[in-house]
C-alpha positions, 0 to 999 in steps of 0.5 A: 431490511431491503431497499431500492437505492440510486447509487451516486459516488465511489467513496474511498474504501471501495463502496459506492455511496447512495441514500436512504428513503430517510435520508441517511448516507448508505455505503454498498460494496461492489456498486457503481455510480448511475446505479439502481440497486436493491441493498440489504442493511449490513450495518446500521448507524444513527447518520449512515449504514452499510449494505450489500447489494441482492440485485442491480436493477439498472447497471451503469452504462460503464459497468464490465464483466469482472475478470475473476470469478471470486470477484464480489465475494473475496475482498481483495479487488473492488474495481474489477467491474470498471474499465482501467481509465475509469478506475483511474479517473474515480481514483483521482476524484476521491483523492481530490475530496479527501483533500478537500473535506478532510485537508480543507485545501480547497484547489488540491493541485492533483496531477494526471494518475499515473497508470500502471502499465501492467494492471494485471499480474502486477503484485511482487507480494500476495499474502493469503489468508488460511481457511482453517477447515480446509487448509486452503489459500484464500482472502477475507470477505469485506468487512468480515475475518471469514476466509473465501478459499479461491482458486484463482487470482488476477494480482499475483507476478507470473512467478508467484501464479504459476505456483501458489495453486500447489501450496495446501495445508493441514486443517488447524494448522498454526499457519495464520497467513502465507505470503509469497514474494518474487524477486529477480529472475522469477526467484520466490519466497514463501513466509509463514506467519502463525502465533506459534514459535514452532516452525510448521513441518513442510513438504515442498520440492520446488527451490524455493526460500522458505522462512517462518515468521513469528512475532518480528523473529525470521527462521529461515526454513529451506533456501536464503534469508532474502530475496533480491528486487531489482529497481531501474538497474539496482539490486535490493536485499528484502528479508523476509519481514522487511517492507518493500513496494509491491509494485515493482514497474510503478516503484521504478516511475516513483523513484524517477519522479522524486529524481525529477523533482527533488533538487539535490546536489552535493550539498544536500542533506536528505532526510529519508523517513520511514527509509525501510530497505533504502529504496529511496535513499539509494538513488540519492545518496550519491547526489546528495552529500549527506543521508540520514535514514530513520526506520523502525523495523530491524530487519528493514535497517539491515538491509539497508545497511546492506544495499547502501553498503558502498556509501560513506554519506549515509547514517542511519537511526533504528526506531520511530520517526516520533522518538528520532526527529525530535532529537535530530541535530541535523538540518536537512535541506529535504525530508522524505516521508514514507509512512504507513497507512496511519500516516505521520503521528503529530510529533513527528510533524511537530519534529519536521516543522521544528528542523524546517526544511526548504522542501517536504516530499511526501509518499502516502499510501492513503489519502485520508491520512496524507489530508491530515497531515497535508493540513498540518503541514500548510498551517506550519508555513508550508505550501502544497505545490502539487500531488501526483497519485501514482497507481500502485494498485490496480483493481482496488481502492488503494491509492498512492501518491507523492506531494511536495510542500514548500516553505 
């Protein structure tokens, strides 16, 4: 079924939202806001339904030339049709609404976004999706598994540009994903995933790490088992399957941020949750007499042990925020949180409630979830003093942020 639609707000996600002639909500990638579109339906549910749009009848005044020719095929980008400012603004009235509908915070005290300074180009991290029958790099269609092979993208650091083009693959090879990652002095990485324990077999010339990974197991194929990133002056080991921000400038104004706002001093104990490589942990372990870092990931806590190698104040716990916390004997003055998507399980809010710090700090890089738990945390007694969105990602939907409750 077809249908002429009034397009009226950008929804978290990347879809543009209308209605239907029955009423019921319609969700349609790669729209704006002001547009008539003709949609077809996608998907169709009892309250709403998805679609995609055949043909823009009227354009808002505010849409632009995307910069990519995959733009609106691969699912990777979702703003490229919107100026950079309005990217901004659209980002921080939906951070505003989340809070609102799902947090039922009713004044959210949203700070200015924070703009990246490079909204192109910005990515120390790409992953690609395989198509299988031609061995090509690619990413997947919105809402679907099929790869769309591209030849070029916007995202990707200088470094990892100049090369990924050359990488091409077998057909059916066991290879599921590849990322690229780039570090200091342009140094690059290629990682392998597949299902498969074998290594693939590999024809490369150029000095570059290669590392296979499988399941959560690393082997080193060509070159280190790292790579250094280099945040405000400070060097960083990243192992293969470890997590660090992709954006390397926008982590830097994060960091400054949190040592803008967080008052630490040599009695301080800091409780560094979801520490991953000691990202946060390393700038404030010389201001704060005592750091306890809690990470699941293996191969992120050894890092960690290495980055944070010249400080006696600093304890780590390897394994989930919600088997640790509760069992902490610490009192942390400040916890830091910087969970996954999923946000913070109820346990391990019901485990920071129960240690009762003065100060919560809390990175999210979705405001869905940071709603939850920003409701969570005001019905224990705490306050949200402000949120900053800071703009990790340009281009897409993506939104981070750092909010700050007090007790």
């Amino acid at each position: 079924m077809e249908y002429e639609v009034s397009l009226t707000t950008l929804t978290y996600g990347g879809e543009t939202m209308g209605r239907l002639p029955d009423g019921r909500a319609v969700f349609v990638p790669f729209g704006l806001p002001g547009e008539k579109v003709r949609v077809r339906l996608t998907e169709e549910k009892k309250n709403f339904a998805r679609g995609e749009i055949v043909d823009i009848l009227e354009p808002s005044k505010d849409r632009i030339q995307s910069r990519c020719r995959h733009f609106g095929e691969c699912g990777g980008c979702h703003y490229q049709n919107l100026p950079y400012e309005k990217q901004l603004s659209a980002k921080m009235d939906i951070l505003i609404d989340q809070l609102r509908r799902i947090g039922k915070i009713e004044n959210p005290p949203v700070q200015p976004m924070t703009a990246c300074p490079t909204p192109w180009n910005y990515r120390n991290h790409v992953q690609f999706s395989l198509d299988k029958t031609t061995g090509k790099l690619g990413f997947q269609a919105p809402g679907s598994n099929k790869v769309v092979p591209v030849s070029e993208c916007h995202l990707p650091a200088p470094a990892i540009d100049d090369f990924w083009h050359q990488l091409e693959f077998e057909p059916e090879t066991d290879v599921e994903r590849v990322s690229l990652r780039a570090g200091k002095d342009d140094d690059l990485m290629l990682v392998l995933e597949s299902d498969s324990p074998e290594a693939p077999e590999l024809e490369i010339e150029a000095g570059i790490s290669i590392a296979h990974v499988y399941e959560d197991s690393a082997v080193i194929i060509a070159g280190n088992d790292h790579i250094v990133i280099n945040v405000l002056g400070r060097d960083f080991k990243v192992s293969a399957a470890s997590f660090f921000q992709v954006n390397t400038v926008m982590a830097e104004k994060m960091v400054e941020h949190l040592l803008a706002y967080l008052p630490v001093s040599a009695s301080t104990t800091l409780l560094d949750v979801y520490c991953g490589v000691g990202l946060f942990s390393a700038f404030f372990a010389s201001k704060c007499g005592r750091v306890i870092g809690i990470e699941a990931s293996e191969s992120s806590c050894e890092d960690l042990a290495v980055n944070l190698d010249e400080f006696e104040n600093v304890e780590l716990y390897e394994g989930f925020a919600e088997d640790v916390i509760p069992h902490l004997e610490a009192e942390p003055d400040i916890v830091l949180v910087d969970p996954p998507r999923a946000g913070l399980d109820k346990s391990a809010v019901d485990g920071i409630l129960k240690l009762s710090p003065s100060l919560i700090a809390y990175v999210s890089c979705d405001p869905s979830t940071l709603a939850r738990d920003s409701a969570r945390f005001i019905n224990g007694g705490y306050k949200l003093r402000e949120v900053t969105p800071f703009d990790l990602f340009p281009q897409t939907y993506h939104i981070e942020s750092i909010s700050i409750f007090e007790k």
